[in-house]
C-alpha positions as semicolon CSV with decimal commas, in nm:
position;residue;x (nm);y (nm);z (nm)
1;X;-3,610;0,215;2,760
2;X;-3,729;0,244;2,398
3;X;-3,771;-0,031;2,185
4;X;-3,655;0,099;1,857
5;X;-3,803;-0,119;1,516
6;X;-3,605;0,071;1,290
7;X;-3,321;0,254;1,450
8;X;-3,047;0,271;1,107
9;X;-2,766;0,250;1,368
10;X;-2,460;0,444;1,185
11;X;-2,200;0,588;1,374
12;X;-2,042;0,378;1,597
13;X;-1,707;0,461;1,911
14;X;-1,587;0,263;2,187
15;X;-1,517;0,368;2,519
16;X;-1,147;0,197;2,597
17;X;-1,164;0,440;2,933
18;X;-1,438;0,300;3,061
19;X;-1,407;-0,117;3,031
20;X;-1,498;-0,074;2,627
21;X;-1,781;0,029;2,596
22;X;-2,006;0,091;2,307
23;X;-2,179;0,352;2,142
24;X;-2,424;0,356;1,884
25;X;-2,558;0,664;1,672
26;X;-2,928;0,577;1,582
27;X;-2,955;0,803;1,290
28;X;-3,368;0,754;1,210
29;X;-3,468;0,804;1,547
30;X;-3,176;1,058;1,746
31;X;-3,098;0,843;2,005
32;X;-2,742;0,746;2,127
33;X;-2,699;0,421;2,235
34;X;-2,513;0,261;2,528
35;X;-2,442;-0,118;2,478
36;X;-2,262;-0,323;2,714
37;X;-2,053;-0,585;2,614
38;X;-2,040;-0,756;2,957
39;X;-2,405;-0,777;3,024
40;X;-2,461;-0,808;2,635
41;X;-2,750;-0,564;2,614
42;X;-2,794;-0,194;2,549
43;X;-2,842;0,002;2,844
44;X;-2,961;0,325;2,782
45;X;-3,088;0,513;2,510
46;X;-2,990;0,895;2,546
47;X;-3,225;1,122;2,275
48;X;-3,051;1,390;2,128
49;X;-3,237;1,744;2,128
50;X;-3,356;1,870;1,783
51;X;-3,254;1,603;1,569
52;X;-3,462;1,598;1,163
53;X;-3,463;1,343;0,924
54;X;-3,413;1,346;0,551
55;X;-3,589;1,128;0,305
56;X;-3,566;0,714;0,356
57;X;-3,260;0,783;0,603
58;X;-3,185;0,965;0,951
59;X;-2,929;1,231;0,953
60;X;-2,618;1,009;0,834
61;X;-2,357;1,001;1,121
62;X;-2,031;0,897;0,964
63;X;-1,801;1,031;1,223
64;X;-1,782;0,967;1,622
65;X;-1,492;0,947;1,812
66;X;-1,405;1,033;2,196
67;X;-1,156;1,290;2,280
68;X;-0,923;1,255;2,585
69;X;-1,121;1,409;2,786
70;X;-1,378;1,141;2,771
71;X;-1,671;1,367;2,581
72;X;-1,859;1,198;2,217
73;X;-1,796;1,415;1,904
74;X;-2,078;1,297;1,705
75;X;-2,100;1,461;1,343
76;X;-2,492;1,552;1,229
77;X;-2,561;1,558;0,828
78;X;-2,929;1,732;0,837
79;X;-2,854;1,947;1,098
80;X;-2,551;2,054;0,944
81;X;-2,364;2,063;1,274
82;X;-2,128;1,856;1,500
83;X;-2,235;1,755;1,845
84;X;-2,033;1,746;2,194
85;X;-2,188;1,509;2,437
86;X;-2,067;1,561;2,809
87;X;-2,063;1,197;2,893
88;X;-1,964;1,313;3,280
89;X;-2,236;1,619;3,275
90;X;-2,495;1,445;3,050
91;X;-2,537;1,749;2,818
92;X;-2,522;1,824;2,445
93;X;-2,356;2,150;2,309
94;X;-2,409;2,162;1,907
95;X;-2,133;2,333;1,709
96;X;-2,277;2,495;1,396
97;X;-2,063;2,435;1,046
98;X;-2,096;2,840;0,907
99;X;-2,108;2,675;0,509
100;X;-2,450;2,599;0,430
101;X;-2,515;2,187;0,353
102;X;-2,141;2,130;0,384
103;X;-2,225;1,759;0,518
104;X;-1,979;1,721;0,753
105;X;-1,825;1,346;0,752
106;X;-1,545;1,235;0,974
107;X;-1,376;1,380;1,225
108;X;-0,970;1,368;1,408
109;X;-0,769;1,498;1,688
110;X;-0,494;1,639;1,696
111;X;-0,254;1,664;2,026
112;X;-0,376;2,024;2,098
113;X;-0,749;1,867;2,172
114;X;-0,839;2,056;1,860
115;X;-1,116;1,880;1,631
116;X;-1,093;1,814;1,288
117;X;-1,318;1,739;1,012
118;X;-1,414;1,675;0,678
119;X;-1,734;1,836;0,487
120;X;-1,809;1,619;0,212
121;X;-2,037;1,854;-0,014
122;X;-1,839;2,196;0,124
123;X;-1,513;2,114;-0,040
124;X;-1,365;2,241;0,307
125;X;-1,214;2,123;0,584
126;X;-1,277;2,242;0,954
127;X;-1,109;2,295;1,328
128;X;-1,300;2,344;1,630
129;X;-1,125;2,474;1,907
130;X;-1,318;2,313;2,200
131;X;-1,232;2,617;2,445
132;X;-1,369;2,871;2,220
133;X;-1,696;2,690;2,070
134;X;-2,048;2,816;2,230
135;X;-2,361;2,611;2,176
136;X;-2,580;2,667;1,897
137;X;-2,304;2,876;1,692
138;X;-2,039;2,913;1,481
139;X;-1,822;3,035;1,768
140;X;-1,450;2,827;1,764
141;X;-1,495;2,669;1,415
142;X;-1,232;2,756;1,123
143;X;-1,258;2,675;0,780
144;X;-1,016;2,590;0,478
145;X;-1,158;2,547;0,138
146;X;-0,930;2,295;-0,064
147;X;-0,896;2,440;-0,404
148;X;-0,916;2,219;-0,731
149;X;-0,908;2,228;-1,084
150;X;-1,273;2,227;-1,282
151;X;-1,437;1,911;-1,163
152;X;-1,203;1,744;-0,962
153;X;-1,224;1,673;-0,616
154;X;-1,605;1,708;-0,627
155;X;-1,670;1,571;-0,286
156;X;-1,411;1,582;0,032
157;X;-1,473;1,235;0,217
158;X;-1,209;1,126;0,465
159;X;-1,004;1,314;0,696
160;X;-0,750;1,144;0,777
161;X;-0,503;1,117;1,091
162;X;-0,397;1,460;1,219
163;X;-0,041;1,421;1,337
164;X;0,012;1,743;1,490
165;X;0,341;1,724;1,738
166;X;0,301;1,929;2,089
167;X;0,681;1,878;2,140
168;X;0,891;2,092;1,864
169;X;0,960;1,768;1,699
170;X;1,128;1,847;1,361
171;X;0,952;1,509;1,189
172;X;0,837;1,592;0,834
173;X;0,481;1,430;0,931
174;X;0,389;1,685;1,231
175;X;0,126;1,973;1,181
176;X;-0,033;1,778;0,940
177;X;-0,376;1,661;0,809
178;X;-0,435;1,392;0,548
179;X;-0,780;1,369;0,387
180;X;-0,927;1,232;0,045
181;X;-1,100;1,435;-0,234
182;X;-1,343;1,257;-0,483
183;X;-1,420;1,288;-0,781
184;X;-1,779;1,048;-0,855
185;X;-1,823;0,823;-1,037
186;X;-1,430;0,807;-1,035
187;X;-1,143;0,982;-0,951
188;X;-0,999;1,118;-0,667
189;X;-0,717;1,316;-0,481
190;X;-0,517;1,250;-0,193
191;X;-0,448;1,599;0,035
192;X;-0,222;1,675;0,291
193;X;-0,280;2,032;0,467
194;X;0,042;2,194;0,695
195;X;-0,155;2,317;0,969
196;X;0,131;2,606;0,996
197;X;0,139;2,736;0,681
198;X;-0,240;2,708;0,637
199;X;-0,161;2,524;0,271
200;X;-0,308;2,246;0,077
201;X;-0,075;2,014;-0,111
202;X;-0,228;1,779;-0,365
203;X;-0,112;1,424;-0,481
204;X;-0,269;1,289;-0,810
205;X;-0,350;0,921;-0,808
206;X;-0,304;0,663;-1,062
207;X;-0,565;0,655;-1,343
208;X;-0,786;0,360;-1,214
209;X;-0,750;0,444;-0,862
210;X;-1,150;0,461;-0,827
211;X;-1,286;0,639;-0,560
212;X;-1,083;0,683;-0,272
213;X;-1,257;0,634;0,056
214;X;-1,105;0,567;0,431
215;X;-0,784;0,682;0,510
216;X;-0,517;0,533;0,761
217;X;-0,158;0,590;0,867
218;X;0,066;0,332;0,916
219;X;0,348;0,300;1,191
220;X;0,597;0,356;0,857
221;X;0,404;0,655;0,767
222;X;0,208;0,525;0,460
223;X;-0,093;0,576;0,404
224;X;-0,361;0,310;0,329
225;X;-0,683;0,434;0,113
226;X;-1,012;0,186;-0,027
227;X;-1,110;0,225;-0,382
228;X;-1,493;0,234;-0,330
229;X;-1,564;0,139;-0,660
230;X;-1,374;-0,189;-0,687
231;X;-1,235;-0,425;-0,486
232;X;-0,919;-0,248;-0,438
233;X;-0,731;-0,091;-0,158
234;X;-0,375;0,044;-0,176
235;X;-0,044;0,179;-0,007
236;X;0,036;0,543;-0,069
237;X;0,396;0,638;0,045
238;X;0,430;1,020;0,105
239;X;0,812;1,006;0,053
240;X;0,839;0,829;-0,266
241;X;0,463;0,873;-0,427
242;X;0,474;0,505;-0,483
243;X;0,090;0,355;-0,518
244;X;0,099;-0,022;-0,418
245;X;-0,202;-0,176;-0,494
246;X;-0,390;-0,483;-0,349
247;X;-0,722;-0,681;-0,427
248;X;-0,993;-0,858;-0,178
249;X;-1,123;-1,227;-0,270
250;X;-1,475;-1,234;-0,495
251;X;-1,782;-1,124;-0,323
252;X;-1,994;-1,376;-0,189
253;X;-2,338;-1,136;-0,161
254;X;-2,464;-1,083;-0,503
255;X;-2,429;-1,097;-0,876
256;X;-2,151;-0,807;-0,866
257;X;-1,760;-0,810;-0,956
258;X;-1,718;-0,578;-0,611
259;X;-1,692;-0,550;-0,264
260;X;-1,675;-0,225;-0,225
261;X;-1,347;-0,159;0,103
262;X;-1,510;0,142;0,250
263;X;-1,376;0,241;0,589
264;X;-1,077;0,173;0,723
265;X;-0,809;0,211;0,992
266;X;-0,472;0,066;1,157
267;X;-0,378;-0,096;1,465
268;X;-0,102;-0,342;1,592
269;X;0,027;-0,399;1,225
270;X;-0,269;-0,438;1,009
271;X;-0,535;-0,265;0,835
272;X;-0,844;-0,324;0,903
273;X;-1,201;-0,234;0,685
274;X;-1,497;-0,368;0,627
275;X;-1,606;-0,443;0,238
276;X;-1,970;-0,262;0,181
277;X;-2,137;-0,519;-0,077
278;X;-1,844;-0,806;0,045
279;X;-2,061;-0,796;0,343
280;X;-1,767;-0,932;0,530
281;X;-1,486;-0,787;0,783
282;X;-1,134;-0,803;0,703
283;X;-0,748;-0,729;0,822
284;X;-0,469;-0,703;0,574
285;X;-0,102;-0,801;0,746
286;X;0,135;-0,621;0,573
287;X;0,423;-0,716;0,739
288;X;0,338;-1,081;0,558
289;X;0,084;-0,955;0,257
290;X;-0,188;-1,163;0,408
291;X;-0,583;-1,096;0,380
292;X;-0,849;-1,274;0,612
293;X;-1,196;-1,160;0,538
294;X;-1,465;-1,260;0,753
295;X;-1,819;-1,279;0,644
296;X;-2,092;-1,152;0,843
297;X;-2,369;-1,381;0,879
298;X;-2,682;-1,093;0,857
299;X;-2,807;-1,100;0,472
300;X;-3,080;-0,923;0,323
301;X;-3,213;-1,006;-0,002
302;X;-3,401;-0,664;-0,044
303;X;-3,039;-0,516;-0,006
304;X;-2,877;-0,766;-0,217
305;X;-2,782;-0,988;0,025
306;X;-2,585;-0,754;0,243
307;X;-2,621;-0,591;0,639
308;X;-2,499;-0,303;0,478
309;X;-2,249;-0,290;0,769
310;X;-2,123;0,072;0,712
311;X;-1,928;0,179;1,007
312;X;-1,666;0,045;1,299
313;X;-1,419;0,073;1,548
314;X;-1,172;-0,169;1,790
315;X;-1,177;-0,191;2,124
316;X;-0,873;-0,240;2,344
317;X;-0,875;-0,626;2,279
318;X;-0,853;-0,614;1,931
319;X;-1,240;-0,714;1,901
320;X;-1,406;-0,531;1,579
321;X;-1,767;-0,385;1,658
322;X;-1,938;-0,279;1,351
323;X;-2,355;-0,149;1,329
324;X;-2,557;-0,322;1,026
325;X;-2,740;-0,010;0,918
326;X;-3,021;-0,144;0,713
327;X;-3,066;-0,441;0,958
328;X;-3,109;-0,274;1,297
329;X;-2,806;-0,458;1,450
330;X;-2,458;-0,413;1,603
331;X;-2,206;-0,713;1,523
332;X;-1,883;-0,812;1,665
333;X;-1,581;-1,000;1,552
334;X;-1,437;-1,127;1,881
335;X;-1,069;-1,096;1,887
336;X;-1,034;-1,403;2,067
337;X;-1,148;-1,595;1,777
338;X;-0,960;-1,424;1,499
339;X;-0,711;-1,676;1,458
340;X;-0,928;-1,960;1,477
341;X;-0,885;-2,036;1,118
342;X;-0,969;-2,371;0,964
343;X;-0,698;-2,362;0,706
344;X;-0,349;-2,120;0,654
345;X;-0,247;-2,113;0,294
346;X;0,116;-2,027;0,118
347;X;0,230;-1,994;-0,193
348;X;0,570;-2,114;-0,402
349;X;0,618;-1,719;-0,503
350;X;0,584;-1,391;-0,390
351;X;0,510;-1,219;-0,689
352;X;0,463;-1,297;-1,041
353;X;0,517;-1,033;-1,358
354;X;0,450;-1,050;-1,654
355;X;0,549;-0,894;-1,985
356;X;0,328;-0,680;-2,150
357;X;0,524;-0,692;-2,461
358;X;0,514;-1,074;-2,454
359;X;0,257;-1,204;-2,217
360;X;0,313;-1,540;-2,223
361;X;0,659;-1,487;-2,084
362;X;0,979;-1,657;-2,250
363;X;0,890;-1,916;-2,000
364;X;0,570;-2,097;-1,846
365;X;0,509;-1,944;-1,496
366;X;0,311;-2,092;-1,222
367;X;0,235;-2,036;-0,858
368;X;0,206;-2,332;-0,617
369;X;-0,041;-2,261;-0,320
370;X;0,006;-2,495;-0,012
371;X;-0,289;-2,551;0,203
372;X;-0,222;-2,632;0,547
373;X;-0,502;-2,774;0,799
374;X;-0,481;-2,565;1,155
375;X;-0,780;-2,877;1,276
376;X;-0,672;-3,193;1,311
377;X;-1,081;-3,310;1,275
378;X;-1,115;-3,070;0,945
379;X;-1,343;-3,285;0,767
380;X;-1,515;-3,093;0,478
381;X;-1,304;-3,056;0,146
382;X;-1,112;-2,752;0,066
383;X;-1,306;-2,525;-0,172
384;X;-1,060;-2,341;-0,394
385;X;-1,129;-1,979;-0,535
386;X;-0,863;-1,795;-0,725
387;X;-0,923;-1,402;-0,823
388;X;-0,718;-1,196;-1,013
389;X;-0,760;-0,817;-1,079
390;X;-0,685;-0,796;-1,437
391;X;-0,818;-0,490;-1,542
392;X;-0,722;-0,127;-1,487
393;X;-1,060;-0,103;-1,273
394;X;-0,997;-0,342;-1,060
395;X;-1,256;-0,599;-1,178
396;X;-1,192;-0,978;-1,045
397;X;-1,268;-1,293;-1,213
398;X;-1,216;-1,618;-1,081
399;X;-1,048;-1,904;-1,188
């Protein structure tokens, strides 16, 4: 096997039907990468055919996700193509996007075993029906270009869950595909498309929504977004248009007011995402409004003193496995350990408001928070950091 100095490991999918295991898109080089978890080491290194490089970086791989049937759809910026990998057969069949340097980004399923995905510079989105696609072509793709005003919606970046219904279920959600469209710096959109009527409906956000990046679907049907330009993240209910949003704790990995939340997705209650310059993972539980953040350890100073962890994905325990692009690692927050807190915290009051009219209030308001030991040897003093966002952007300052 390979040893591989600089791999910039991207892309990352686990393998729940076969004891969770892990694979690893090596964008520099074009090798996929088998770890196992048991034996904790990788175990083969599978090169993919005809694979270029652009500039300082590999061909980025932001999407990879199995299918039911057990085969890798891996997504392939340079190339401008998506990849089927016959895990059974060992064989790659490459799918060909027909718009020219569309940059294709993530990718969904729906319950007809179709394949969806975004293309971030094509201001598209794209099918592949698996039974009609032929190697090296076009053959079985279809594309819909999402139509916006003058500059908005720049850049299409997440496609979010397809929740297309096999069963003539009349629920408002089926037949659907949710996906973001950005505007950079800022700005953004959020998109549903009816599969059956082949139409794009567009939701304006908020003005200081930032960018929004990573999109997940709750069990309520909401949809949870990242503002990847602040520290943000939010709640975006369909039914009502409501925009709910919440703040992460003060980076910890340079002189900067953000973390970045860039990817994100939900399972078992929470939302999970990890925070690009944060350098941390984290879960928000909304049933409770709670966020734990969990710092990775990996720092580099030449990136700012962050792994530049930029993808992930949970395995049937609940463990979160995420690659460290810039440091030639995989990571791994063991689920067994995510509740091994030192401390739990609560506070006298939900939520505060105040008056913009009179922002001192008629009255003094205050919120207690109660810190609670979960280690009966916790020895080292609590270190208290408040942050607030008080500006439209998002910015925090602590207290």
């Amino acid at each position: 096997m390979p040893v591989i100095a600089c791999s910039q490991p991207v892309g990352l999918a686990v393998d729940d039907n076969n004891n969770d295991k892990i694979w690893i898109a090596a964008t520099w080089v074009g090798y996929l990468v088998f770890f196992d978890p048991d034996l904790k080491r990788f175990i083969d290194f599978i090169e993919i055919p005809n694979w270029r490089t652009k500039g300082i970086s590999g061909s980025m791989v932001w999407g990879m996700e199995f299918d039911k049937k057990g085969n890798l759809w891996i997504k392939d910026q340079v190339n401008n193509a998506i990849w089927r990998y016959f895990t059974a057969e060992k064989r790659f069949e490459m799918c060909k996007v027909p718009t020219k340097s569309s940059y294709p980004g993530q990718v969904s399923f729906d319950s007809q075993g179709r394949v969806w995905f975004s293309e971030i510079f094509g201001k598209k989105i794209g099918v592949i029906n698996p039974d009609e696609a032929v190697d090296n072509t076009t053959r079985g793709i279809t594309e819909y270009e999402l139509e916006l005003g003058e500059g908005e919606g720049e850049d299409i970046e997440s496609i979010g869950p397809t929740t297309v219904s096999s069963n003539g279920s009349s629920s408002n959600d089926n037949n659907t595909v949710w996906f973001t469209a950005v505007n950079f710096p800022e700005g953004g959109q959020i998109v549903r498309f009816d599969m059956n009527k082949e139409k794009f409906e567009i939701f304006e956000l908020p003005i200081g929504s930032g960018v929004p990046i990573g999109i997940a679907k709750d069990d309520k049907g909401r949809l949870w977004i990242n503002n990847h330009a602040t520290n943000l993240f939010f709640m975006f209910d369909p039914l009502t248009e409501k925009v709910v949003q919440y703040s992460t704790s003060l980076p910890t990995s340079r002189n900067s007011t953000t973390t970045l939340p860039y990817w994100n997705t939900f399972r078992d209650g929470k939302v999970w995402f990890n925070e690009h310059e944060g350098n941390a993972m984290a879960h928000f539980d909304i049933a409770n409004s709670t966020l734990v953040e969990y710092q990775i350890p990996t720092r580099s100073e030449i990136w700012g003193n962050v792994s530049n962890a930029l993808k992930f994905a949970l395995d049937s325990k609940g463990s979160a496995w995420f690659t460290e692009w810039t440091e030639n690692k995989i990571g791994v927050l063991d689920s067994k350990k995510l509740n091994n807190l030192p401390i739990w915290l609560s506070v006298s009051k939900d939520n505060i408001v105040l008056d913009r009219k009179n922002p001192a209030g008629e009255e003094q308001q205050s919120l207690q928070i109660f810190v609670h030991p979960n280690r009966s040897n916790l020895k080292e003093p609590v270190k208290m950091t408040v942050a607030g966002s008080m500006s439209s952007l998002g910015r925090d300052y602590g207290i």
